[in-house]
C-alpha positions as MATLAB code, in Angstrom:
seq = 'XXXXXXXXXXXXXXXXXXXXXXXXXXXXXXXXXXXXXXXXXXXXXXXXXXXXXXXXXXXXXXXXXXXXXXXXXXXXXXXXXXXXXXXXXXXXXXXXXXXXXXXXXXXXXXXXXXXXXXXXXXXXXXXXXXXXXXXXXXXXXXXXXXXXX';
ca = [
       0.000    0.000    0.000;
       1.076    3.412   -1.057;
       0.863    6.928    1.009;
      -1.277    8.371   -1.672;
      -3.930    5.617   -0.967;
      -3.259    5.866    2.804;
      -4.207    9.512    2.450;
      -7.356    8.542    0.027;
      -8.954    6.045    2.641;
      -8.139    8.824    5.120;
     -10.310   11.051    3.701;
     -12.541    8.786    2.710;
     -13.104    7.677    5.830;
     -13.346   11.041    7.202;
     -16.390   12.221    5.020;
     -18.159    8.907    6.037;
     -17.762   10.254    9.534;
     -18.498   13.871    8.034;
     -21.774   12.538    6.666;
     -22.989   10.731    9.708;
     -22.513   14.157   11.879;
     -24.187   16.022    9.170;
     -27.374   14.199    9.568;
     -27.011   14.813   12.991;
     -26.541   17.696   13.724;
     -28.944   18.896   10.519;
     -26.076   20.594    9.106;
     -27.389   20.353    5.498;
     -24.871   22.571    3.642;
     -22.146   20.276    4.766;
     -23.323   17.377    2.528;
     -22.142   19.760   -0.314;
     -18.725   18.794    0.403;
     -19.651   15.458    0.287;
     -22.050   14.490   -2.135;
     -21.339   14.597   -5.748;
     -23.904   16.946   -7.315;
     -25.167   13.856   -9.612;
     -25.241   11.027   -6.928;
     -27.486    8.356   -6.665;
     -28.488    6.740   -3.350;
     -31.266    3.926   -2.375;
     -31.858    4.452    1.413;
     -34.436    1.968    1.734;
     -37.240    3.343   -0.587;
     -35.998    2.865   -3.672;
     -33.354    4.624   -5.924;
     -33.015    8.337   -5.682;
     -30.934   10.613   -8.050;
     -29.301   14.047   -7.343;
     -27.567   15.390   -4.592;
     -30.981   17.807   -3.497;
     -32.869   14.830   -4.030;
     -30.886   12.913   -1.852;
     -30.963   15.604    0.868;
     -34.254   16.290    0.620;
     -35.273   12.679    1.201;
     -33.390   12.408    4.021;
     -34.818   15.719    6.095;
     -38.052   14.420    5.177;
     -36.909   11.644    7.922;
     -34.869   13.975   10.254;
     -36.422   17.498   10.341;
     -39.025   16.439   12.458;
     -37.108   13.618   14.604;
     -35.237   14.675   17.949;
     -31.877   14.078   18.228;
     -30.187   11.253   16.715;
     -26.856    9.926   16.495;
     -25.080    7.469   13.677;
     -22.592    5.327   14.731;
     -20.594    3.784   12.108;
     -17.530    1.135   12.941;
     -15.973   -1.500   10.827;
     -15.138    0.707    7.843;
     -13.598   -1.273    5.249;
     -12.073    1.173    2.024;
     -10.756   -0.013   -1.396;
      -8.950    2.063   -4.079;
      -9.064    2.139   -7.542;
      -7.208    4.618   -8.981;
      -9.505    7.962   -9.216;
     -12.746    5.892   -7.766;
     -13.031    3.723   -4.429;
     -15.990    1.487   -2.826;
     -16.161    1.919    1.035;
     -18.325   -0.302    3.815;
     -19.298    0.250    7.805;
     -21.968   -0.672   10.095;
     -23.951    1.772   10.750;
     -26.306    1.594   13.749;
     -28.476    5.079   14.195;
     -30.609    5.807   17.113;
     -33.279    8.424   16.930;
     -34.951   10.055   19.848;
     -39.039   11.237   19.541;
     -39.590   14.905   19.540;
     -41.949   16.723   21.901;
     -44.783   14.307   22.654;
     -43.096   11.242   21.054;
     -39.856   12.409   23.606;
     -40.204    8.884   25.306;
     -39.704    6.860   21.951;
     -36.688    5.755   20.622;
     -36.410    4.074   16.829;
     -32.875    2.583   15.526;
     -31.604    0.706   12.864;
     -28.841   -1.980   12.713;
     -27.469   -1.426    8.703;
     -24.509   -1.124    6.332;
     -23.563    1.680    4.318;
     -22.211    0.789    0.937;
     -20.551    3.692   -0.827;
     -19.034    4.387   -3.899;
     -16.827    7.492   -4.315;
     -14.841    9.558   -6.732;
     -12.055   11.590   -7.167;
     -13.004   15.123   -8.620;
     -10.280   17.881   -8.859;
      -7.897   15.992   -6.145;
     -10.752   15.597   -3.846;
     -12.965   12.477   -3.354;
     -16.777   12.755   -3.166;
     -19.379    9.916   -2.578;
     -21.329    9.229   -5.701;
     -23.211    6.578   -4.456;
     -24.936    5.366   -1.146;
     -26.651    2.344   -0.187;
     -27.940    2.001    3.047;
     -28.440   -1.756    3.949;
     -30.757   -2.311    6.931;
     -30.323   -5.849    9.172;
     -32.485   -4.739   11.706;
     -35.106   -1.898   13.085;
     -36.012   -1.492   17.075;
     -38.694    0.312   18.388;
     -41.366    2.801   17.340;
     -41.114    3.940   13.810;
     -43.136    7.423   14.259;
     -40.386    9.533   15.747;
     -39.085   10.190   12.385;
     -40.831   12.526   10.390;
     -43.530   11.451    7.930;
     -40.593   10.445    5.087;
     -41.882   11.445    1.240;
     -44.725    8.248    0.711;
     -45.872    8.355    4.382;
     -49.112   10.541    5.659;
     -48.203   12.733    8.713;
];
């Protein structure tokens, strides 16, 4: 293995972490420096193109949630010259807001990533979130884009 991949997986690995603290701390903007603007994801419902897109479906989830937190662990990174394919567990907890505040919902998952390099930088073009497992009480996210609120 060569320093220049060292230093790719390192900031691969870094915007997987990036990501993850994004969502939590509804930092939107940040997943510009992420996110290709063309990516593709399929979070569960189905494939979703565009970086907005992507975004969008995933507020639909969080705006309305309390707090949550993502905890990813066994990262596993291969490079490929300008692109890469990355893995981790992800297990997310999410707390109910307001009158839900005694409800938890969490998900035991993988993220599957693709990414390219673009300019000397790498950006994800390509997420795929894996679920194993879901505890708990569904309705402390927020209504999500096919469900009634």
């Amino acid at each position: 293995m060569n320093l220049e991949t060292l230093l790719a997986e390192r900031e691969i690995q870094r915007a997987i972490v990036r990501m993850a603290r994004a969502m939590d701390e509804r930092d939107w903007p940040a997943l510009d420096d992420i996110l290709l603007p063309d990516a593709t994801a399929n979070l569960g419902m189905g494939p979703l193109a565009g970086r907005d897109t992507i975004v969008a479906f995933i507020r639909t989830f969080l705006d309305d949630c309390g707090p949550t937190q993502h905890l990813l662990g066994n990262v596993l990174i291969d490079v490929a010259g300008d692109t890469a394919t990355s893995r981790c567990y992800v297990s997310d907890m999410h707390k109910g807001a307001g009158e839900k505040s005694h409800l938890t919902f969490s998900t035991l998952g993988d993220y599957h990533d693709t990414w390219r390099k673009v300019d000397g930088r790498w950006f994800m073009s390509h997420r795929a979130k894996l679920s194993r497992a879901v505890l708990g009480d569904i309705s402390v996210l927020g209504a999500g884009p096919q469900r009634k609120p």
